[in-house]
C-alpha positions in Angstrom: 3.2 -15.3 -7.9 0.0 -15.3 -6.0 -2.4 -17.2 -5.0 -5.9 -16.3 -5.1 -6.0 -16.2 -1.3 -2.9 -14.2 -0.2 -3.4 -10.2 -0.1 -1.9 -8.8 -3.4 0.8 -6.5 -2.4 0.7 -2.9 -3.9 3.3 -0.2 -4.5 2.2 3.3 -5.3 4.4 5.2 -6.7 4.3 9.5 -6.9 6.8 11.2 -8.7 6.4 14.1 -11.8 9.6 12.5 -13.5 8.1 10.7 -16.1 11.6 8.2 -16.2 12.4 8.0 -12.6 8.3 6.6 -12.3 8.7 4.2 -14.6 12.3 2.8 -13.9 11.3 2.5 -10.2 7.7 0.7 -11.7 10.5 -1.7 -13.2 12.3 -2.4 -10.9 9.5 -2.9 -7.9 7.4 -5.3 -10.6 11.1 -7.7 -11.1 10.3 -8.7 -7.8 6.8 -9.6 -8.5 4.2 -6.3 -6.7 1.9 -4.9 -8.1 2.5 -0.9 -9.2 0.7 2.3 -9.2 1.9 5.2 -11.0 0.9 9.1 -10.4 2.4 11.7 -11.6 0.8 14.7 -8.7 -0.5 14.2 -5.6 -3.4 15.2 -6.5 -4.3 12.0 -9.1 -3.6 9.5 -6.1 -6.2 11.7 -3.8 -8.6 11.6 -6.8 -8.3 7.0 -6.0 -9.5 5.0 -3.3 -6.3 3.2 -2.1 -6.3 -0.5 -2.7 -7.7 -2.5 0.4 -5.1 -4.7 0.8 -1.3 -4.2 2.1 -0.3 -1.0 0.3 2.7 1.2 0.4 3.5 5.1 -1.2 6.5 6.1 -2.8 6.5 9.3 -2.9 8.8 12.5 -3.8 9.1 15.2 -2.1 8.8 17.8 -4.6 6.0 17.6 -7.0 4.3 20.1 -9.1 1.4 21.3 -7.9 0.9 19.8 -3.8 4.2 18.4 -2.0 4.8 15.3 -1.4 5.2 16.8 2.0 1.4 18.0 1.9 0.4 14.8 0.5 1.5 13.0 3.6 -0.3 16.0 6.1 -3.6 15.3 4.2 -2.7 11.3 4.4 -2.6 11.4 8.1 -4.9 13.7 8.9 -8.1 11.9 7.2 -8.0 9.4 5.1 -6.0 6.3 5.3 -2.7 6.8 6.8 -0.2 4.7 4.1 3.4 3.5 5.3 5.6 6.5 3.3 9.1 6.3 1.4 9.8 9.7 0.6 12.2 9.6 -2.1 14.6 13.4 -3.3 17.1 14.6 -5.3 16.9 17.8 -3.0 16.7 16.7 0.3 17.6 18.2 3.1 18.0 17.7 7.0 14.7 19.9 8.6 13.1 18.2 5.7 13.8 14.5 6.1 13.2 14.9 10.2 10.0 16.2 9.2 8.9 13.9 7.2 10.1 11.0 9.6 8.5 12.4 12.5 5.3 12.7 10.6 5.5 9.4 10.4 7.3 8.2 7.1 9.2 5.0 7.1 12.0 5.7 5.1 13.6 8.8 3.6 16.0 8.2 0.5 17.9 10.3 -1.8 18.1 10.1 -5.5 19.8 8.6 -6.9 19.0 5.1 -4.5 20.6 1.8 -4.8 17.8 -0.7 -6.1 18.2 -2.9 -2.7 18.1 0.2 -0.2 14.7 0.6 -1.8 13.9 -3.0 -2.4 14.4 -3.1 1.4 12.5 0.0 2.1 9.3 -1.1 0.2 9.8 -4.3 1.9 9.9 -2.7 5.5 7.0 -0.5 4.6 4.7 -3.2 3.1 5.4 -5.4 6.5 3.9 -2.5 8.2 1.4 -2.5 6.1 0.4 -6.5 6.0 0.0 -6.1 10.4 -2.6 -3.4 9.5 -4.5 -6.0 6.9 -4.2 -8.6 9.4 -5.9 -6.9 12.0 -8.4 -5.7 10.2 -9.4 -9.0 8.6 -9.6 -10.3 11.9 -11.9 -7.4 13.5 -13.9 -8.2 10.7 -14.0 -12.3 11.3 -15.0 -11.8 14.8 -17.4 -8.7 13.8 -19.0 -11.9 11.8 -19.1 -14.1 14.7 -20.5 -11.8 16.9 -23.3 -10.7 14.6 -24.1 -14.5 14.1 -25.2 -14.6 18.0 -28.9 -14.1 18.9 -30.0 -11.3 21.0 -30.3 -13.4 24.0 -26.7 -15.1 23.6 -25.3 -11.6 23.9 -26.5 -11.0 26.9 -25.0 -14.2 27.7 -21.7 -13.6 26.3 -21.8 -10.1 28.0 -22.6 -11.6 31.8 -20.8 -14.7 32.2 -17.4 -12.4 30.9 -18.0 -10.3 33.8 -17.5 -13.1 35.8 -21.2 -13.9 36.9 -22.1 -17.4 37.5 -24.4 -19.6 35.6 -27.3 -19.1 38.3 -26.6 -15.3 38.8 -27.1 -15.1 34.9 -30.3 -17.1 34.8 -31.3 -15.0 37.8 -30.8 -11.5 35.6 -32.1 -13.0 32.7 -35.2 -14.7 34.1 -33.8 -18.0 32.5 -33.0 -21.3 34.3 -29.4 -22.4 34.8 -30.0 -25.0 32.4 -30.8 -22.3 29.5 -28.0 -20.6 30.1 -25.8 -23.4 29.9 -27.6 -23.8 26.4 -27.2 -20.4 25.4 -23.5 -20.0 27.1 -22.2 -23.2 24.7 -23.7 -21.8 21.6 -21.9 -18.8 22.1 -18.4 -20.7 22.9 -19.2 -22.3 19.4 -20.3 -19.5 17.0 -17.2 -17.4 18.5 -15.0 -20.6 18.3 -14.0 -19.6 21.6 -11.1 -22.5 22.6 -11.5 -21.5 26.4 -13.1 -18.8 28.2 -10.6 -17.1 28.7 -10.6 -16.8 25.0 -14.4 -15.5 25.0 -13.4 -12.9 27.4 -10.9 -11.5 25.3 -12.9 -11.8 22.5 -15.9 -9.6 24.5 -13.1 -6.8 25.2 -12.2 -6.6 21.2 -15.5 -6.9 20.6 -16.0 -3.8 22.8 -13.1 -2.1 21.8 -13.4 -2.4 17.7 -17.3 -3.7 17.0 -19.5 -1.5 20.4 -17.7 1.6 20.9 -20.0 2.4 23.8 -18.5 2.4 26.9 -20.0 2.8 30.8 -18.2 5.3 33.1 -14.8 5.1 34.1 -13.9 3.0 31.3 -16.2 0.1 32.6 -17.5 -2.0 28.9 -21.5 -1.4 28.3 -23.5 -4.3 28.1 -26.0 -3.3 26.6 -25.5 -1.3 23.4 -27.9 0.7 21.2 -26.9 -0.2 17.7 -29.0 -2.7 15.7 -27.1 -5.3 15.6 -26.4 -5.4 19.7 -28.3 -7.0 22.5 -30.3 -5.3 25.3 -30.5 -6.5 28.6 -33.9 -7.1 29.4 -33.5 -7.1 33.5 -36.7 -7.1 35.6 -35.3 -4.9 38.6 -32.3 -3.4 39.9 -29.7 -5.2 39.4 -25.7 -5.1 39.3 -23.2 -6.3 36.8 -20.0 -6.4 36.2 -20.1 -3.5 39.8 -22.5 -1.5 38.0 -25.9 -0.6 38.7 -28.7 -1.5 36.2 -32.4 0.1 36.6 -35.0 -0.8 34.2 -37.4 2.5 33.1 -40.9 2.0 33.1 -41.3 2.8 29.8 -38.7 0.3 28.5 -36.1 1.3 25.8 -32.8 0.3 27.3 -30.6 -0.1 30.8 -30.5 2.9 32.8 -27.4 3.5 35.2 -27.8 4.2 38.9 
């Protein structure tokens, strides 16, 4: 059973053969997950797939679009499920296909109940790292967002390795402030060290601010709502780069 915090664990389950969907439903709900029957491809493209860890079992031949086209149209745009591709028609070409496609297992029909106990197993445990990492993009997305303007510029210079004083002096702030400013932001981001912080700023940059300087070098300022803007009063450098102010305001210009 589960409780009301642990991801519920979801099987779906493609197949045209009305009795190989349902024993397979049978057999995957014994062991307590929760099960999604289709009979085409095309009714599991017609759902959104459940947010949480989620696997496909799916056959290769299906009336109407492939299982095999199923997958292409998986991969290509929308979410890209762990696969079992499950045939009584299998072949060689066809299972390397599938595999290096991506698919996690490939088993012919008809299956021992642990090979495919196993398999879902496997596939859902690919699945759960995926959850995990998006829950916690999404936990530090909420940190982040919790910061004022002003403690991400913070966050931004003292993780490029400036000094409290070199801050201040960017900012226009005493060193006092930003000792202020620089503890909030260890506490909204729970930050155990800076070290910590720092690698939070990169995932930050990587997941949350996908706007990056030349060369790979992180932005610090950024242009969506939610993101700080440096509000330098001259030239300036950070993190190597060069920072000019426009007249007219609106944002960090690079030299």
């Amino acid at each position: 059973m589960h409780s009301s915090l642990e991801p519920i664990e979801t099987v779906l389950i493609v197949d045209d053969d009305v009795g190989a969907r349902l024993a397979l439903s049978n057999l995957l709900r014994s062991v307590d997950l929760r099960v999604l029957l289709f009979a085409s491809a095309e009714e599991l493209l017609a759902i959104t797939p459940p947010e949480g860890p989620t696997c496909l079992v799916l056959d290769v031949r299906l009336k109407g679009l492939s299982g095999l086209a199923l997958q292409s149209i998986l991969v290509q745009g929308r979410r890209a499920l762990p696969i079992i591709f499950i045939s009584g028609y299998a072949d060689v070409p066809m299972a390397v296909g599938a595999m290096k496609a991506g698919a996690v297992d490939f088993i012919e029909k008809p299956f021992r109940d642990q090979e495919m106990l196993e398999a879902v197993r496997e596939a859902l445990k690919i699945d759960i790292a995926r959850y995990k990492r998006l829950r916690a993009a999404d936990d530090l997305r909420q940190k982040y967002v919790s910061l004022t303007p002003r403690e991400r510029d913070v966050m931004a210079l003292v993780t490029c390795g400036l000094l409290n004083k070199q801050v201040a002096d960017r900012l226009g702030l005493s060193v006092v402030t930003v000792k202020i400013h620089r503890r909030q932001v260890m506490r909204k981001m729970t930050a155990g060290s800076f070290a910590e912080l720092v690698r939070m700023k990169e995932l930050v940059e990587i997941a949350i601010l996908p706007r990056h300087m030349p060369d790979g070098i992180p932005a610090v300022t950024y242009v969506d709502n939610a993101s700080p803007r440096l509000e330098l009063q001259s030239e300036n450098e950070v993190c190597g780069v060069h920072f000019k102010m426009p007249s007219s305001g609106g944002g960090v210009n690079l030299e």
